[in-house]
N, C-alpha and C positions, 0 to 999 in steps of 0.2 A: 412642115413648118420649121424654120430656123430658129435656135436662140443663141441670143449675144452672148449670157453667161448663165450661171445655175439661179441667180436670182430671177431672171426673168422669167426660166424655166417651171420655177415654184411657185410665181403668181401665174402664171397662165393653168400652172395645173390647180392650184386656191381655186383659181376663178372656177374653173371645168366641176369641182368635186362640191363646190358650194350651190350648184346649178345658176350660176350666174354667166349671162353672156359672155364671153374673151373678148378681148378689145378687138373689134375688126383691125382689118387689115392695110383700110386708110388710116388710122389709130397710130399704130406702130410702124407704119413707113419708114421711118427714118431709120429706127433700128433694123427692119429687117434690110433696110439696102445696105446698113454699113455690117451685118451680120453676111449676107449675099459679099461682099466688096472680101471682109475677110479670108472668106471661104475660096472665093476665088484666086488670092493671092497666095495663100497655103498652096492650092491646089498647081498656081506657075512655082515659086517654088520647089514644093515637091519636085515636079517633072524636072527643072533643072538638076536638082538632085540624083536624081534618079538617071538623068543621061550622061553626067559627070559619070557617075559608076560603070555606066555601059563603056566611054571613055577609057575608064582605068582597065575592063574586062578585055577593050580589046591592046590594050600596049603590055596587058601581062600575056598574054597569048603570042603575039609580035616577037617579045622576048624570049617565052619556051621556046618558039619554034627555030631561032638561030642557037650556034652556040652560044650558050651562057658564059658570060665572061665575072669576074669576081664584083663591077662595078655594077654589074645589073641586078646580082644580090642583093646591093644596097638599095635598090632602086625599088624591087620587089619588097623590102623590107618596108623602106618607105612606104609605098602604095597597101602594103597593109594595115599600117596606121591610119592613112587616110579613109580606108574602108569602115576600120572601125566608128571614125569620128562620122562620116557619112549614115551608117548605123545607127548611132545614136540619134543624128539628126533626125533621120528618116521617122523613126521611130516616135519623137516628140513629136513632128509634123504629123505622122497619122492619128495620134489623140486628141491634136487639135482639128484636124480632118471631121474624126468621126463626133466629135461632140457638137461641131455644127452641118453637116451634112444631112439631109432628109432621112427618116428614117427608109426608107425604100432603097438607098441609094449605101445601105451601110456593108451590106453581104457581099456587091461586089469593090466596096473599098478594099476590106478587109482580106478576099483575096487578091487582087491586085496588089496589095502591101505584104501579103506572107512570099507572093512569088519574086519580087525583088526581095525581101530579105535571103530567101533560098539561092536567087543568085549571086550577093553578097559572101553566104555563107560557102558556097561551091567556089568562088573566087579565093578567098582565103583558106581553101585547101587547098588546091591547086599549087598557092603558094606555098603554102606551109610544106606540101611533098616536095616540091622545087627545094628548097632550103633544107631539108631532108637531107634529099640527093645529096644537096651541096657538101653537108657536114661531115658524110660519109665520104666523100671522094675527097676531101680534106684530111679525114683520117687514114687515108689509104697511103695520100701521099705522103703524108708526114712518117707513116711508121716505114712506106719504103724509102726515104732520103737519113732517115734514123740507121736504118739498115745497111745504107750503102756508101754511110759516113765514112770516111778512113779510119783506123785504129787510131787511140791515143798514140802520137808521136814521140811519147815521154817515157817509151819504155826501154826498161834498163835490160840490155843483153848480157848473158850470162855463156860462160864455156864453159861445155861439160868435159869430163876426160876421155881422150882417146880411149876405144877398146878396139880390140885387136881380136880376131876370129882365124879359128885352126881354119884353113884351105881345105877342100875338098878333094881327095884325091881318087875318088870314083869307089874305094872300099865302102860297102855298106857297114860294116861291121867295126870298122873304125871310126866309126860316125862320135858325132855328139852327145849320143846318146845317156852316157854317165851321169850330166852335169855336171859333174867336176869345171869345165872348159869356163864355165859362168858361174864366179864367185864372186861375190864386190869386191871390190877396187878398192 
């Protein structure tokens, strides 16, 4: 049985717990087609949702698999937003899903809606390691162009004074030895 809303839900259960008939099912026609009509709509919906995501799953794949250039970052960045908003989407559609869906029909809602959020959730790691990577091969470069700067051009050169070294004339014994030869200047 479908209901439109929790009101209806409370007199059909009134009716059941008072042992009074439920209104048949010529009775309530109307609401259950436009109850049926909803459910169905939710449920095209959804699936468009749901293949938008497949969509974004396979141009982030597309993109790992070439080099990554700095404007696909952004692109990846972007698409993870979208994810999220898809996310939340999903997510209010399936409480409206299960609040009007037969009861029989709820266990496999509910997994069918955990396994799209798991690929959601495997999609924005995916990225998020991507942008990782990124941030690190950014710091890499940055501290090696740091590294390989020129010096300051602004420095000031200084002469030191001549010093002058005894010649060696092959005597060991007249060597340097003293220190005398190296006194400051």
């Amino acid at each position: 049985m479908c209901f439109v809303n929790g009101a209806q839900r409370g007199a059909e259960f009134n009716a059941m717990t008072k042992g009074k008939k439920p209104k048949s099912s010529a009775d309530s026609s109307p609401s259950m087609e436009s109850c049926q009509t909803k459910l169905e709509r939710l449920r095209v919906v959804r699936e468009g949702h749901r293949r938008y995501v497949s969509k974004l799953d396979k141009e982030v794949s597309e993109i790992l698999q070439r080099h990554v250039e700095p404007r696909d970052y952004e692109r990846l960045d972007d698409i993870r937003q979208l994810l999220d908003g898809k996310q939340r989407s999903l997510s209010e559609i399936e409480q409206d899903v299960l609040s009007l869906c037969e009861v029989e029909a709820i266990d496999e809602e509910i997994e069918r809606s955990e396994e799209v959020t798991a690929s959601i959730l495997h999609l924005k790691g995916k990225i998020e390691n991507a942008s990782k990577v990124n941030t690190s091969t950014q710091q890499h470069v940055e501290s090696f162009q740091a590294a390989t700067q020129p010096v300051n051009q602004n420095v000031v050169r200084t002469r030191l004074p001549k010093l002058s070294l005894p010649k060696f004339r092959g005597d060991v014994t007249n060597g340097i030895h003293s220190g005398t030869h190296f006194s400051q200047q």
